[in-house]
KEDREN-193968 format. One record per residue (C-alpha): residue number from 1; residue in three letters; x, z, y. Coordinates in Angstrom, 2 decimals, padded with zeros to 5 digits. Layout:
N
REC   i  aa      px      pz      py
REC NUM ALA       X       Z       Y
...
end
This chain:
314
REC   i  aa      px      pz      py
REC   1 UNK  000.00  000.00  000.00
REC   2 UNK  001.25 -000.92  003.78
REC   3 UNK  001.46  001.53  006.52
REC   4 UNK -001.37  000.11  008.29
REC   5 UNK -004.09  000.13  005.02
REC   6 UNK -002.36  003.81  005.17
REC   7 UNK -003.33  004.85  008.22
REC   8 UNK -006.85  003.11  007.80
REC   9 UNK -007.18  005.56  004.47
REC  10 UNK -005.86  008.68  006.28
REC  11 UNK -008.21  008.49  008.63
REC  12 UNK -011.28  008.18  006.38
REC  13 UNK -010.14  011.71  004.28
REC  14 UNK -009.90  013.17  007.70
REC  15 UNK -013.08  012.13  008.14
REC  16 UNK -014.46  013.44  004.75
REC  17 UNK -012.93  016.81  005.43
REC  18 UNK -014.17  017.27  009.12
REC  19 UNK -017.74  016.56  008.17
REC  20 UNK -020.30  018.92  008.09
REC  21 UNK -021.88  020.76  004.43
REC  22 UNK -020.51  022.61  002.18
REC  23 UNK -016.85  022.63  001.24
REC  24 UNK -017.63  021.31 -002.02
REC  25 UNK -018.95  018.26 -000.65
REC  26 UNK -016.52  017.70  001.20
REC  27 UNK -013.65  018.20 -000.63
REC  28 UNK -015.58  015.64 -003.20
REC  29 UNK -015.76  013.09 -000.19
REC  30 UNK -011.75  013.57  000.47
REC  31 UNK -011.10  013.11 -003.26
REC  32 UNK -012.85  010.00 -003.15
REC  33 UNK -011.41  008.29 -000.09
REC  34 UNK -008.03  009.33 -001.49
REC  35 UNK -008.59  007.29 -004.25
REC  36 UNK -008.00  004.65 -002.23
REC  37 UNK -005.11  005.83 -001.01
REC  38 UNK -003.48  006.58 -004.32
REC  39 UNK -004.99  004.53 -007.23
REC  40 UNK -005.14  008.53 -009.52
REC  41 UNK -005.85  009.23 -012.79
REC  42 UNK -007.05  013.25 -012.24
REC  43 UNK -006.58  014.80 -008.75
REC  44 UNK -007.61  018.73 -007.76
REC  45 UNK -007.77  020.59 -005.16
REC  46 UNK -007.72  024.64 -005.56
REC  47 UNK -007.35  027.46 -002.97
REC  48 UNK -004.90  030.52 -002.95
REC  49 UNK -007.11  033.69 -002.75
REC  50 UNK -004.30  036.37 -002.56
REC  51 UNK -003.79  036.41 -006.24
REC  52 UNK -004.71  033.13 -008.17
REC  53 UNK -005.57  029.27 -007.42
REC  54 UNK -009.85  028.94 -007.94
REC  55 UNK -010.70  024.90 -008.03
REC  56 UNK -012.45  023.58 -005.24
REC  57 UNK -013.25  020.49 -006.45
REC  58 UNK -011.45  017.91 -009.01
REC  59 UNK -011.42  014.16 -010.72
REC  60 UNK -010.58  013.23 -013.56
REC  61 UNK -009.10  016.19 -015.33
REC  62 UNK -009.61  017.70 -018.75
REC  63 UNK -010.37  021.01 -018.85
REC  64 UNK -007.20  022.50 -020.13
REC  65 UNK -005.14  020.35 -017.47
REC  66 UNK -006.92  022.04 -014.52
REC  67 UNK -006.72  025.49 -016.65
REC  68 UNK -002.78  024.57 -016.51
REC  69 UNK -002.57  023.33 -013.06
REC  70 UNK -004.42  025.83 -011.31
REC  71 UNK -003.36  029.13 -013.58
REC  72 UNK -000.23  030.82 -014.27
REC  73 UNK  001.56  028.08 -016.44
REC  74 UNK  001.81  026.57 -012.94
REC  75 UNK  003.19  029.60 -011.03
REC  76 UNK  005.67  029.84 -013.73
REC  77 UNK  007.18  026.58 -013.73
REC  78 UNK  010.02  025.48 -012.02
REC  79 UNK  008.57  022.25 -010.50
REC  80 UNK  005.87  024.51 -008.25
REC  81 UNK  008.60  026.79 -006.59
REC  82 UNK  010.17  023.57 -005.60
REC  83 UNK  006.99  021.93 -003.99
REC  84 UNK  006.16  025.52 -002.49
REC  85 UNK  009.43  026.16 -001.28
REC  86 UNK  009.70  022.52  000.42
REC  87 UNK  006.33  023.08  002.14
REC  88 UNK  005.68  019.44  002.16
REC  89 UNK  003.72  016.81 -000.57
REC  90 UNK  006.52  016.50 -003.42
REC  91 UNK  006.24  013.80 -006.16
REC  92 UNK  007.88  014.36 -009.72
REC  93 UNK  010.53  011.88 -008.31
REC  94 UNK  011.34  013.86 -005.55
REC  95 UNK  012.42  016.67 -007.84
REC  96 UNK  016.14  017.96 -007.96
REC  97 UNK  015.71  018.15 -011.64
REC  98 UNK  014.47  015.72 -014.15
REC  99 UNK  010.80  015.99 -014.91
REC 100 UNK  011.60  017.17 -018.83
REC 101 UNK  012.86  020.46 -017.37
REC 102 UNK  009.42  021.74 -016.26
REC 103 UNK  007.56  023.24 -019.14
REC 104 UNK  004.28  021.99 -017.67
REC 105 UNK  005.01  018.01 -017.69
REC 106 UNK  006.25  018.12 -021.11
REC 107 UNK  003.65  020.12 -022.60
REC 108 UNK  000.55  019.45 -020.69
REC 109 UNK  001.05  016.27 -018.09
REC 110 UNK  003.25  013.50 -020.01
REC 111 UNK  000.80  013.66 -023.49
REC 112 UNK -002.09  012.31 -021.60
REC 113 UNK -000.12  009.24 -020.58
REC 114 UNK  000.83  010.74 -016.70
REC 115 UNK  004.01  009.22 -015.19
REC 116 UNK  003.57  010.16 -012.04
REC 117 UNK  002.35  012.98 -010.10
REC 118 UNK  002.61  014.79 -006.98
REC 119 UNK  001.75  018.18 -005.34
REC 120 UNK  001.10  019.07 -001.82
REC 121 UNK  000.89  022.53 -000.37
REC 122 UNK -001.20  023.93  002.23
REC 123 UNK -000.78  026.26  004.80
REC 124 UNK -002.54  027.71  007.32
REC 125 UNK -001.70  027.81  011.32
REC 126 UNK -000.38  031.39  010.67
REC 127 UNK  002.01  030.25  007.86
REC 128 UNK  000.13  032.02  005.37
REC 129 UNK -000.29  029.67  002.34
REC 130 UNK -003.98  028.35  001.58
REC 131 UNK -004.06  026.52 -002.02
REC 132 UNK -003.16  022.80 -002.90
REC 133 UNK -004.08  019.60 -003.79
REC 134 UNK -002.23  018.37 -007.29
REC 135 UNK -003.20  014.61 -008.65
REC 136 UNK -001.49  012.37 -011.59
REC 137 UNK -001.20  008.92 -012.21
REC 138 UNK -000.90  006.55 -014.92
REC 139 UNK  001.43  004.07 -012.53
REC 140 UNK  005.13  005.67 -012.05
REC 141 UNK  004.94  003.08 -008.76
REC 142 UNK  002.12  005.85 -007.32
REC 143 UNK  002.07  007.69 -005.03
REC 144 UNK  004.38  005.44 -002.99
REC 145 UNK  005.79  006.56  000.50
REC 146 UNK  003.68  005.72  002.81
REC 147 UNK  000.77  007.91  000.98
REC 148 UNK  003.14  010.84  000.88
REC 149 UNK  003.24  010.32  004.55
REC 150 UNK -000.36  010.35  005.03
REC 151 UNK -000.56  013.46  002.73
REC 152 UNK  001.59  015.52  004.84
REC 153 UNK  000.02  014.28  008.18
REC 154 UNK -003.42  015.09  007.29
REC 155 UNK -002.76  018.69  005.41
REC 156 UNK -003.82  020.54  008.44
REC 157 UNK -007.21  018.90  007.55
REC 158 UNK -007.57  020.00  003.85
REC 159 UNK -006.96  023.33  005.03
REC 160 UNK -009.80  023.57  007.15
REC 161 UNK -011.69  022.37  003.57
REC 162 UNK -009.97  025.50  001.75
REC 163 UNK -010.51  027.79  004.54
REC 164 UNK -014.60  026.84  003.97
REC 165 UNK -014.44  027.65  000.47
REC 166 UNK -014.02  031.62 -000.25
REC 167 UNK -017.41  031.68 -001.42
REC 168 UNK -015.89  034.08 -004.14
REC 169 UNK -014.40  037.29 -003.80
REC 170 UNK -010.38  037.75 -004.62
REC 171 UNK -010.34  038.63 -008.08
REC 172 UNK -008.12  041.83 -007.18
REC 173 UNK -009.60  043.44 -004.55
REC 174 UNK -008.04  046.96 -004.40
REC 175 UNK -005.03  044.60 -003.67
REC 176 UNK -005.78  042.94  000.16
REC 177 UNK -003.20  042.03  001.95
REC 178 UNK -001.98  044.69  004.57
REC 179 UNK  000.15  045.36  007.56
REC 180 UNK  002.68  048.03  008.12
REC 181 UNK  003.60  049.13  011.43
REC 182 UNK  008.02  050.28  011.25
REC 183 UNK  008.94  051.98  014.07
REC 184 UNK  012.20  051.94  016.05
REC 185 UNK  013.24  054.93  014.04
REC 186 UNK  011.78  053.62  010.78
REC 187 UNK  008.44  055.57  009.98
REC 188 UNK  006.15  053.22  008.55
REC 189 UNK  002.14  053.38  009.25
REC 190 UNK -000.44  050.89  008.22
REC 191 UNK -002.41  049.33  010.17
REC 192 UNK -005.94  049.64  008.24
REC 193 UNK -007.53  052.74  006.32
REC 194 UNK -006.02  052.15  003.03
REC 195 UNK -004.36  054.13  000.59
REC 196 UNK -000.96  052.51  001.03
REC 197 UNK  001.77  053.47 -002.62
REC 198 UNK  005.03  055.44 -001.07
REC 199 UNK  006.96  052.34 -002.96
REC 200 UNK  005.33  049.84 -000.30
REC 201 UNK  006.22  051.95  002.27
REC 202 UNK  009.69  052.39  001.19
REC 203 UNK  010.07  048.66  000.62
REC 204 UNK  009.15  048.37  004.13
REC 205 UNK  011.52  050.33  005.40
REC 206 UNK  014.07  048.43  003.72
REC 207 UNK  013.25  045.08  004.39
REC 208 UNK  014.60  044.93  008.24
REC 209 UNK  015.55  041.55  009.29
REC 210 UNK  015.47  040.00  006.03
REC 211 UNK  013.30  037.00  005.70
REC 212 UNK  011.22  038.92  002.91
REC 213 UNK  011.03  040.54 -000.20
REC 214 UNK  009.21  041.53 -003.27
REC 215 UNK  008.64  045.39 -004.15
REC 216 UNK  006.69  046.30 -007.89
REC 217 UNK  004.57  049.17 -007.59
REC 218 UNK  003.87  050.97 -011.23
REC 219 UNK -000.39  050.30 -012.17
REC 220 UNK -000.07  046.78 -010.27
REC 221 UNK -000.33  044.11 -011.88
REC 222 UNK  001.14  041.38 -009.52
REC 223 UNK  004.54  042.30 -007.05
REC 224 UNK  004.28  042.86 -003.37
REC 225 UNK  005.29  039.94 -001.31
REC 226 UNK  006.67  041.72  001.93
REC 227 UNK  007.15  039.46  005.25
REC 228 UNK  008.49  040.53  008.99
REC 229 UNK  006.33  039.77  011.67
REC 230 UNK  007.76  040.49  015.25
REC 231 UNK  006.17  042.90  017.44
REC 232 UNK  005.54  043.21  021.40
REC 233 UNK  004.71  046.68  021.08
REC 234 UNK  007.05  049.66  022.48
REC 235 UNK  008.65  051.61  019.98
REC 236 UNK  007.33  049.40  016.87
REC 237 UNK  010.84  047.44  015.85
REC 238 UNK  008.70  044.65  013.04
REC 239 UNK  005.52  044.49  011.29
REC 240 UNK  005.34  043.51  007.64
REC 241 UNK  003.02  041.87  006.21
REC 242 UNK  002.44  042.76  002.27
REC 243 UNK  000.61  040.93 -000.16
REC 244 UNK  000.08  040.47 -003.76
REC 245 UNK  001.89  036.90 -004.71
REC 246 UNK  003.63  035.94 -008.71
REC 247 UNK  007.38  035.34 -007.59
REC 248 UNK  008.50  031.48 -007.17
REC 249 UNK  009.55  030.26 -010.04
REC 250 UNK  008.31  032.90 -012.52
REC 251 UNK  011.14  034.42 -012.13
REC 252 UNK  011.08  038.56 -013.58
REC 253 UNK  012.09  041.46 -011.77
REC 254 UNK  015.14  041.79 -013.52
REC 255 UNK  016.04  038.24 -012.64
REC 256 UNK  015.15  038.79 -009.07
REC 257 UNK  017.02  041.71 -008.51
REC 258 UNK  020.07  039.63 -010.27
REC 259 UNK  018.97  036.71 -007.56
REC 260 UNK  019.09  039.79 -005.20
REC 261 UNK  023.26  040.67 -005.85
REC 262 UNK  023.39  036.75 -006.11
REC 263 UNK  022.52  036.56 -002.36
REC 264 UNK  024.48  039.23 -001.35
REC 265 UNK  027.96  037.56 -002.74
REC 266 UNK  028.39  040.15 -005.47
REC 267 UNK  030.25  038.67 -009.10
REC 268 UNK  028.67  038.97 -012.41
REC 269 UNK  031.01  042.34 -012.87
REC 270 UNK  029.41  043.50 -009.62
REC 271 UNK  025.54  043.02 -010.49
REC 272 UNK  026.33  044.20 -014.09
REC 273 UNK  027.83  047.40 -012.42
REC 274 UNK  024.84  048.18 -010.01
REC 275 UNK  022.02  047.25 -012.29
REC 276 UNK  023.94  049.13 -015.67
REC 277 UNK  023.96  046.43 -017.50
REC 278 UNK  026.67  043.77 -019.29
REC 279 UNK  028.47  040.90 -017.98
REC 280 UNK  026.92  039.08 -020.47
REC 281 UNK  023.15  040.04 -019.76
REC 282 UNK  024.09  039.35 -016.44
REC 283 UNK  025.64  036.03 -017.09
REC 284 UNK  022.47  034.89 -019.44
REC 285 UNK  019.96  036.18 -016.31
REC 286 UNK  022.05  034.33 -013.87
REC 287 UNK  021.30  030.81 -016.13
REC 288 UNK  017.80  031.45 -016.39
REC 289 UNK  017.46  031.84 -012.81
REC 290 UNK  019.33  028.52 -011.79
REC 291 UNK  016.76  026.86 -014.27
REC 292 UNK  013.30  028.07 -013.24
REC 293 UNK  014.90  027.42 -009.53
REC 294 UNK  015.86  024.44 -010.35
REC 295 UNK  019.15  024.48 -008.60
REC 296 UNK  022.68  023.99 -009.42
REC 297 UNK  024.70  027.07 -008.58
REC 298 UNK  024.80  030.34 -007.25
REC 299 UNK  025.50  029.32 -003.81
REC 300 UNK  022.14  027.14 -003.82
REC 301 UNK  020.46  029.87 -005.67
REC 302 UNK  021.56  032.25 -003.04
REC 303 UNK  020.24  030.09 -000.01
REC 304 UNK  017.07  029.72 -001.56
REC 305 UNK  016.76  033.55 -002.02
REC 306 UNK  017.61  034.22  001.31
REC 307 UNK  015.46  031.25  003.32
REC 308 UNK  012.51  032.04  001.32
REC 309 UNK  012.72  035.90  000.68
REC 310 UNK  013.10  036.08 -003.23
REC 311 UNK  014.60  039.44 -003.08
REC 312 UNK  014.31  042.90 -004.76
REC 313 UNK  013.39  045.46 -001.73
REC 314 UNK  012.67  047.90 -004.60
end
């Protein structure tokens, strides 16, 4: 497809996802002008609620694909922490691995014939993350560049689709997202009635000006995503955001905290040491963490951890 028959087609799912009625409806309309964007073979598009993916609408899919897509197999598999830590629509070509290294493509996309397939993320205007839209084809020439284009230009419009569907209530909620106040001299205080774990508050504390964290509190079941925000206000030094989130890439807490000595330059000797464990266990974690990364060494391992906040605050 040209640029111009591009353009025609992103303005017709902008169209579909502006309109009035439910969000349903129009996520079905978007789906459908998209097909004429990119010729697909199953395409889905699922919000984030704080804890899972739920399906806003779909084509095409079998059952067990969208269970896949939109469950934890996803979460888990190194080819979503790539297209989530990129921010933008990525295409199994665009990968920095070959497509046989995700668990997903081998077991559940590539034996119903797909050869292509892309994901784009959406986010909302406060850079909180608001669900995606996956879709496969049968054509390894789709999608081609110019609809990748057109994908990322009109995201901000399938957001305001996903922000119309939360019909249905998180599926964890004794675990909202919440705000902590840290003060110059480091007391924490959040910022809504709630019955907020010491552990949270301590991760708080420690995450100062680090891009983020994760902190696992005993009885939950998912980690604590932990963000800075910057504050105006006198005598309040950051506010963190916390949230329940699955860690990119799957990755364990063992493996993050390994990530976590990664980042800070420490050797294999060095994490073994502070986590009392051996080289070796070290050495094995380290591996497994390169490979649901999908990088290729510790240095790119350690960017990652540090640009996107994949650390152990506690």
């Amino acid at each position: 497809m040209g640029w111009a028959e591009a353009s025609r087609a992103a303005g017709r799912i902008a169209a579909a996802c502006s309109a009035t009625g439910p969000a349903r409806t129009r996520a079905e309309h978007a789906l459908a002008e998209l097909h004429a964007l990119v010729p697909y073979t199953g395409a889905s598009l699922a919000r984030w609620n704080g804890t899972r993916h739920v399906l806003v609408a779909q084509a095409g899919y079998q059952a067990q694909t969208l269970a896949d897509l939109n469950g934890p197999v996803y979460l888990r598999d190194p080819m979503w922490h790539v297209t989530s830590a990129r921010r933008v629509p990525t295409r199994w070509q665009d990968l920095p691995f070959p497509a046989e290294r995700s668990p997903l493509y081998r077991e559940s996309l590539r034996p119903h014939g797909y050869r292509e397939g892309m994901t784009a993320p959406f986010f909302r205007p406060d850079g909180g993350y608001a669900g995606m839209l996956t879709l496969n084809t049968d054509s390894a020439a789709h999608p081609d560049d110019p609809a990748v284009e057109v994908l990322r230009l009109v995201s901000p419009r399938w957001t305001t689709v996903l922000a119309g569907s939360g019909d249905e209530p998180p599926a964890d909620p004794e675990h909202q997202p919440l705000r902590i106040a840290v003060s110059n001299a480091g007391d924490c205080t959040a910022l809504r009635a709630a019955q907020v774990p010491d552990e949270l508050l301590e991760a708080a504390r420690r995450l100062r000006d680090r891009a983020g964290g994760f902190a696992w509190v005993p009885g939950h079941r998912l980690p604590w995503r932990l963000r800075g925000e910057p504050s105006s206000s006198p005598g309040i030094a950051s506010v963190v955001r916390c949230e329940p989130a699955p860690v990119p890439g799957g990755l364990s807490r063992r493996e993050v905290e390994v990530l976590t000595g990664l980042a800070s330059g420490a050797s294999n000797e060095e994490i073994a040491r502070d986590l009392h464990a051996s080289r070796r266990t070290v050495s094995t974690h380290v591996e497994h963490v390169l490979a649901k990364l999908g990088v290729r060494s510790r240095t790119e391992a350690a960017v990652l951890a540090l640009r996107e906040g994949v650390l152990a605050l506690l």
